[in-house]
Every structure is written in C-alpha cells, then in structure tokens.
KOLVEXTI-602060 format. One record per residue (C-alpha): residue in three letters; z negated, y, x. Coordinates in Angstrom, 2 decimals. Layout:
<nukols>
NUKOL   type         w         v         u
NUKOL    ala         Z         Y         X
...
</nukols>
This chain:
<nukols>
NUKOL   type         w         v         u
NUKOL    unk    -11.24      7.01    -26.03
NUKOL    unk     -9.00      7.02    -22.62
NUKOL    unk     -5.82      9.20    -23.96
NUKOL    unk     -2.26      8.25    -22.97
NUKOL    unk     -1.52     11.05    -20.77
NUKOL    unk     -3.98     13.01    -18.94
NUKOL    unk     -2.86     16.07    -16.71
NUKOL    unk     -4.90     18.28    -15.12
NUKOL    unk     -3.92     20.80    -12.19
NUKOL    unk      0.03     19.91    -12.34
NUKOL    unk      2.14     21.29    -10.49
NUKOL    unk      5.61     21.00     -8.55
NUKOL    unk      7.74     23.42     -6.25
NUKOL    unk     11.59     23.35     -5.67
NUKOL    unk     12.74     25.36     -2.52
NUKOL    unk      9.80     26.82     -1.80
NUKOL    unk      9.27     28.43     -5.74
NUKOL    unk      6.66     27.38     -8.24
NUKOL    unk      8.78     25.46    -11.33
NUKOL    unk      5.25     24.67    -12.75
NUKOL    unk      1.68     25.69    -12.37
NUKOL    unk     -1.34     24.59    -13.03
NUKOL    unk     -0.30     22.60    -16.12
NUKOL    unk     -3.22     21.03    -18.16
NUKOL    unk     -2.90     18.97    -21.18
NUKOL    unk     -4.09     15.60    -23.08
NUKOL    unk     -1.82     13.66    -25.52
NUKOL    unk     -3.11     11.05    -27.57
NUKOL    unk     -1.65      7.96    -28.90
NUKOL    unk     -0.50      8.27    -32.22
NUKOL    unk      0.78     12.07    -31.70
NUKOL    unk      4.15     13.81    -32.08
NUKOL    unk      4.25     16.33    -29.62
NUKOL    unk      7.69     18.75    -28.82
NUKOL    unk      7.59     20.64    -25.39
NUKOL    unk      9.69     23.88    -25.75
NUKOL    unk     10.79     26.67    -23.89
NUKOL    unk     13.45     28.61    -22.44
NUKOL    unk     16.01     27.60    -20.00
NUKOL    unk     14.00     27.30    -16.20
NUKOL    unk     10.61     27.00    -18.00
NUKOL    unk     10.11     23.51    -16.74
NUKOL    unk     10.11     21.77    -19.38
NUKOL    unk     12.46     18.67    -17.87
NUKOL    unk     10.25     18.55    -14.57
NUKOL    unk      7.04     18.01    -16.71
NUKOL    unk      9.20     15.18    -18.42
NUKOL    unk     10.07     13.95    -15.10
NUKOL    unk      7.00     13.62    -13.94
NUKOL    unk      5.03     11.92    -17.09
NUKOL    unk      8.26      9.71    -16.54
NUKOL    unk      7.05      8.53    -13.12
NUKOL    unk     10.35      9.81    -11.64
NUKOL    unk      8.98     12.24     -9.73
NUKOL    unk      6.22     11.95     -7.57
NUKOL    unk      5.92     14.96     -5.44
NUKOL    unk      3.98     16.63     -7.81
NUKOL    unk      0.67     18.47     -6.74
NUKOL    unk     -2.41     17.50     -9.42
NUKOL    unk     -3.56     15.04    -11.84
NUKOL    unk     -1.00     13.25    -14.06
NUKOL    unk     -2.92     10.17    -15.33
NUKOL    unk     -1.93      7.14    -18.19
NUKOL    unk     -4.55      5.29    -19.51
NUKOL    unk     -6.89      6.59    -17.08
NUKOL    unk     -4.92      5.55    -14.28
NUKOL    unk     -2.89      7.69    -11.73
NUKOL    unk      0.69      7.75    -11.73
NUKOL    unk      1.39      7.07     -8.40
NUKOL    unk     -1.11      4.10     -8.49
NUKOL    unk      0.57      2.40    -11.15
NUKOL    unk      3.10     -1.01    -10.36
NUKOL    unk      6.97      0.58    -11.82
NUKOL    unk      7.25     -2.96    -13.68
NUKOL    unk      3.94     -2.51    -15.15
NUKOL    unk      4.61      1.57    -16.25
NUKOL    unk      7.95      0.76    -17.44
NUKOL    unk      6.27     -2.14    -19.54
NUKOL    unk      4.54      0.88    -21.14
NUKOL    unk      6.40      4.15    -20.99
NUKOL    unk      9.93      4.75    -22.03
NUKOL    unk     12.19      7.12    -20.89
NUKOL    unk     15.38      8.96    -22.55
NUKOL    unk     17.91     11.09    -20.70
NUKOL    unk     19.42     13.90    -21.80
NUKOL    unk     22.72     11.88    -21.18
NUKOL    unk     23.84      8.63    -19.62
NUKOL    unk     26.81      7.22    -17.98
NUKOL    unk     28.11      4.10    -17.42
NUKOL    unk     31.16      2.34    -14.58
NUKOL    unk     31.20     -0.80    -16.01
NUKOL    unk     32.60     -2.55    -19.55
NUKOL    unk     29.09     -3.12    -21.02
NUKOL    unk     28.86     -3.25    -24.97
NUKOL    unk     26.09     -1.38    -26.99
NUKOL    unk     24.35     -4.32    -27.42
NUKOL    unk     24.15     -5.16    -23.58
NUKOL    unk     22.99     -1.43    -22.89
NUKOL    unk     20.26     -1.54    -25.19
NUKOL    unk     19.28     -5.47    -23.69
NUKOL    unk     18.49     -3.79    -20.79
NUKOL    unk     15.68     -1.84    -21.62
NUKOL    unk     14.11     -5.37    -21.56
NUKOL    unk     14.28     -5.48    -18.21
NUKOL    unk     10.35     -4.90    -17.34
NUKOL    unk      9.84     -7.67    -19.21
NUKOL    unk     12.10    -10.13    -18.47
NUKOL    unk     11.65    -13.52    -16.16
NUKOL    unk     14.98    -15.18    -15.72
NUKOL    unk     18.38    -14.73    -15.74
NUKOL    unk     19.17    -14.79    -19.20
NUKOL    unk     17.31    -12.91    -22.36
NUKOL    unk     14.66    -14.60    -24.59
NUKOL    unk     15.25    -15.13    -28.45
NUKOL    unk     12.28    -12.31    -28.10
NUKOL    unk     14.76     -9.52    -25.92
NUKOL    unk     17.07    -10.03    -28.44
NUKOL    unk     15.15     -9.46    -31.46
NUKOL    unk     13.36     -6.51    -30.07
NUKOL    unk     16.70     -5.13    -29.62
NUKOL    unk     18.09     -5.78    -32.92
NUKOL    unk     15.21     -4.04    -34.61
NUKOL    unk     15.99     -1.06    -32.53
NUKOL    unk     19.58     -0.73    -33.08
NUKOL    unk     18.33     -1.04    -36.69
NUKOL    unk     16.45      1.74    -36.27
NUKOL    unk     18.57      4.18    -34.39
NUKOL    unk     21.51      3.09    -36.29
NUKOL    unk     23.92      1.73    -33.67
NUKOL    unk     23.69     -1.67    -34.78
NUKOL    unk     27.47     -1.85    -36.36
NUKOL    unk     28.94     -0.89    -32.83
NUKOL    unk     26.85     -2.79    -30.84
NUKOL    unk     29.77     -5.12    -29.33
NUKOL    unk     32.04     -2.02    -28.58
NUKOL    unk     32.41     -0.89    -24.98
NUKOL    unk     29.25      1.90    -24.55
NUKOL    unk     31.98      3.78    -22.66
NUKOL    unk     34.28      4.14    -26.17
NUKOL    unk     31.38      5.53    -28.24
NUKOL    unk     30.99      9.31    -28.98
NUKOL    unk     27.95     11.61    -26.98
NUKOL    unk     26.21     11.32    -30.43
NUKOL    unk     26.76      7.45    -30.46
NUKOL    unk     26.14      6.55    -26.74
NUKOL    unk     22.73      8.42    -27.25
NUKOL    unk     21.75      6.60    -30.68
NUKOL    unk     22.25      3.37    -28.11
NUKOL    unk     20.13      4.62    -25.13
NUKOL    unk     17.44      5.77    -27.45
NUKOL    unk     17.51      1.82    -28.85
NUKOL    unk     17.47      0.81    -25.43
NUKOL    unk     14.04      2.91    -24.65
NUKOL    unk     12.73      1.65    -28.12
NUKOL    unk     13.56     -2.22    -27.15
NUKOL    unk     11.38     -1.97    -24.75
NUKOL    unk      7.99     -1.72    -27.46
NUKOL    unk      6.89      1.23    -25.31
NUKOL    unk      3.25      2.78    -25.97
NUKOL    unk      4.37      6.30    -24.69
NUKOL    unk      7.77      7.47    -25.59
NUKOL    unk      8.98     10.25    -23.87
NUKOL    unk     12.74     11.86    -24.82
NUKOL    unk     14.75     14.90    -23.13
NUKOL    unk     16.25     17.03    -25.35
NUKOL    unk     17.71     13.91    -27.79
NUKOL    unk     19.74     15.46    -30.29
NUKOL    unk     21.78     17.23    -27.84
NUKOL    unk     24.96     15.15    -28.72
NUKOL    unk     23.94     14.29    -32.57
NUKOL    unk     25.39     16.08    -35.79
NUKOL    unk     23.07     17.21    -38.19
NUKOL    unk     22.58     13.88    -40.50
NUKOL    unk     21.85     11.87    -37.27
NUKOL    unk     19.25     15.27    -35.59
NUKOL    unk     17.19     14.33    -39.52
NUKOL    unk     17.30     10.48    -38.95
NUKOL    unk     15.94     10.64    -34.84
NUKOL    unk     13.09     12.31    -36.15
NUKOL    unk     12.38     10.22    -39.08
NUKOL    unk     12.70      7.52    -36.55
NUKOL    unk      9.96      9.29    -34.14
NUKOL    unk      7.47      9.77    -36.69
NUKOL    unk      7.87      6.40    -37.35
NUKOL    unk      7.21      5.49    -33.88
NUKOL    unk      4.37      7.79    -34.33
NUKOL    unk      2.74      6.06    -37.50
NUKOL    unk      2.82      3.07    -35.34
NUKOL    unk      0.47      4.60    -32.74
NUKOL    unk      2.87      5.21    -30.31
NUKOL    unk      3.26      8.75    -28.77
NUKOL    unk      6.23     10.78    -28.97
NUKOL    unk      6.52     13.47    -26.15
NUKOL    unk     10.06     15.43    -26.91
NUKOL    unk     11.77     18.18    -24.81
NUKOL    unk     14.22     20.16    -27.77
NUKOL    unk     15.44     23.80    -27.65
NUKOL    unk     15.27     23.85    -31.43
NUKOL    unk     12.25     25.43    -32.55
NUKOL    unk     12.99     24.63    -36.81
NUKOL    unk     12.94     20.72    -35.52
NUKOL    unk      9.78     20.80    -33.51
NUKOL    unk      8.59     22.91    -36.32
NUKOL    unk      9.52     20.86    -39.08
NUKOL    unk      9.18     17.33    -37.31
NUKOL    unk      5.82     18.17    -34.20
NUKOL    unk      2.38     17.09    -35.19
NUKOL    unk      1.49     19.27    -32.38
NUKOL    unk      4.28     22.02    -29.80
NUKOL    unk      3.57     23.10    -26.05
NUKOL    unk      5.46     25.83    -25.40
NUKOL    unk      5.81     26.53    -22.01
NUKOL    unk      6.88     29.66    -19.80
NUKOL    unk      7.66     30.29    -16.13
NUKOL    unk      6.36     26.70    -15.11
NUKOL    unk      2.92     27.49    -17.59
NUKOL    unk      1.56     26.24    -20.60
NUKOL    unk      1.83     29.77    -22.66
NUKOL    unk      0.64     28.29    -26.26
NUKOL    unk     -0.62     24.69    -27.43
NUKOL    unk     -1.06     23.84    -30.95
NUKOL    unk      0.08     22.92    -34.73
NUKOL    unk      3.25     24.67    -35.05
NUKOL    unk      2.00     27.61    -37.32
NUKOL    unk     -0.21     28.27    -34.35
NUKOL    unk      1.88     27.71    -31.11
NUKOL    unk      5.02     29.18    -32.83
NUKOL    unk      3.93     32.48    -34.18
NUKOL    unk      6.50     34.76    -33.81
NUKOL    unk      4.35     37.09    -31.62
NUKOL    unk      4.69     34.20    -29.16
NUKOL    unk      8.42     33.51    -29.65
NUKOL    unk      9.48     37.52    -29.20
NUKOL    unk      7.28     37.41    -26.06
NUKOL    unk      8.68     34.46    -24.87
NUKOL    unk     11.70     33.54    -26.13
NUKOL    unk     12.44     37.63    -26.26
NUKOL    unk     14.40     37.28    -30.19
NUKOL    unk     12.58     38.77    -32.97
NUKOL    unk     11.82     36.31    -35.97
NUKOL    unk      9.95     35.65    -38.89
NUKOL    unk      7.75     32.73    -40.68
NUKOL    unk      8.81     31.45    -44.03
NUKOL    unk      7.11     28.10    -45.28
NUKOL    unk      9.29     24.96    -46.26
NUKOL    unk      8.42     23.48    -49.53
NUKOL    unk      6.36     20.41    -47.77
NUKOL    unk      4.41     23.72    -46.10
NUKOL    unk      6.33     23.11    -43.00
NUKOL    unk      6.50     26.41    -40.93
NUKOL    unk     10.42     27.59    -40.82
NUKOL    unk     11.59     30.39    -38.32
NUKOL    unk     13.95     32.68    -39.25
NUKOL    unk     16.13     34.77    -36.57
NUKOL    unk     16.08     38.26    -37.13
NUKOL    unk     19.72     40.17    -36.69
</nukols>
C-alpha cells in the first residue's frame, strides 16, 4: 500500500547551514504521529515542507507516491491541510467566514455550496468554535482564533493533516479536547502529523513520536520507545523518569 508521506534523503539549508539532514521516514494513513524536539531542531521546516510550502528542499518528499513539487496546489490542498502556529487577519471576517475558506480548493463559483457549509459546521462542531462563529475572528482570544483555524483546515475533509505546535494558545481543557479531536481524525483514516514541545501530550495522545535533533531523526517509535529518558537527557539535556498512566500510557516526570 502507497503511504501518505514518503521521505527519503530530506534535506534543507538556511544561510549556508544544514537545518535538516538526511531525514527518512514513512507515515501511514490512519496514524497519529507527534514530531518533537528542541528549539532549532527543525521540526517546523520538516512541517513546511510536507506542507508544500517550501520547495527548496534537497531529497525525496513524496504523497501518495507522487512528488511534491509535481503535484497541482489545488489538487494538494484538496488533500493536505495545513495549521499555523498562529494566524492573523486585516479584515472584519467572522469565525464562520474564516473557517469557509478552507473550502477554497474545492470551490467553483462565487458563492459556497449547501456542501461548504455543512463541512464547515461539522468542524466548528468539532473544534468547538461553533457558538462564536459570527463574531469578528479578530475579537476572539489566541486559544479561540486557533480552535477556528484548526476548523478551517478540518473543513477542508483533508486525508493528511498536518498541525504546528496547536495548543500553543489553548488552556488545559481545550489542549485534552484537540487531541480527542485528532484521534478522531485518526480513527477516520486520516493522518495526523503534529509539531508540540510537550512531551506528556505526544506521550499520552501519539500512536507513534519522531524526535528529532540538529536537523536529524535521533529516535522513531511508540512513545515508550522513542521517549526513553536516556534519549530525552541526551537530547533534551533534563533528567527524567517513566511512570505509567493508568490506560498504560507512558508519563514523564522532570527530575529537580
């Protein structure tokens, strides 16, 4: 079976430096994965690219088979969605017009289909941001204004999701419901690629973690494998341990 994403060889300079090398992984549809790492690892650039937003990488980056750089943006966007780590908007748009637009791949007129709007009431369902979807998006909170632009990357019934470092913005309560939501996405078949700093979410939440270190892919695996704590002192450079959650979940515990 062709997976989703397909990268072999990937890499990308800045300024003459290495941000990643020789990066080489296969995700599958149907898969949870979290990419962490510390700050400059590259975690955001590999985003990028699997995005399509960059295209100056060196490598293989493939979905469904097919090379990035070959595919049509309509047609990609029709199948991989994208979220920010923030967004901002200049003009008076309401939630529900914000999240509309992540129809655009699939739209043919002027004016949305009984079909664009449905799709985006389901996801505003979903995220939660249905009972301020006529207020200005420029009135909500960081925590609300994300809850909208993951809807919007939802309306569009991606097969790849792909998120940058989500919860930045959201209290606790709505960190628990994202990823509810994204294993949700994930019993569907669709895969989940997320960039988080928070190793007890991709922990508790990951079917599977890359962890990645000066631009390389240093482990790859279930959480009790990739995030041993031999790998998080050597990496992350913080001593920690391993306690079990009652669902058997592996929990990480700082040391003092």
């Amino acid at each position: 079976m062709t997976p989703a994403f397909e990268l072999a060889g990937v890499g990308m300079r800045y300024n003459g430096t290495d941000v990643l090398d020789g990066i080489n992984l296969r995700l599958d549809s149907g898969l949870l994965a979290a990419i962490v790492g510390p700050n400059g690892a590259g975690k955001s650039t590999l985003l990028g690219i699997m995005a399509g937003l960059r295209d100056e990488y060196r490598g293989n980056c493939r979905f469904r088979g097919t090379e990035l750089r070959k595919w049509r943006r309509r047609d990609y966007a029709r199948k991989v969605s994208f979220v920010p780590q923030s967004v901002t908007m200049e003009f008076p748009f309401t939630a529900e017009q914000v999240v509309l637009m992540g129809r655009a791949p699939f739209s043919a007129g002027l004016f949305e289909t009984e079909t664009d709007y449905a799709a985006a009431h389901e996801a505003m369902q979903l995220t939660g941001s249905l009972p301020f979807r006529d207020r200005d998006f420029r009135s909500l909170s960081g925590g609300e204004r994300q809850r909208v632009i993951l809807a919007s990357a939802l309306a569009q019934s991606p097969e790849a999701l792909l998120l940058d470092e989500p919860t930045t913005y959201l209290d606790l309560q709505h960190q628990v419901a994202l990823y509810r939501v994204l294993r949700t996405l994930r019993d569907r078949g669709v895969l989940v690629v997320t960039v988080t700093h928070d190793l007890n979410l991709a922990a508790g939440y990951a079917d599977r973690v890359v962890v990645l270190s000066a631009g390389e892919v240093a482990a790859d695996g279930p959480p009790s494998e990739a995030l041993r704590p031999e790998c998080i002192a050597r990496i992350f450079e913080v001593e920690v341990g391993l306690t079990r959650t009652p669902s058997g979940r592996p929990w990480i515990v700082y040391g003092e």
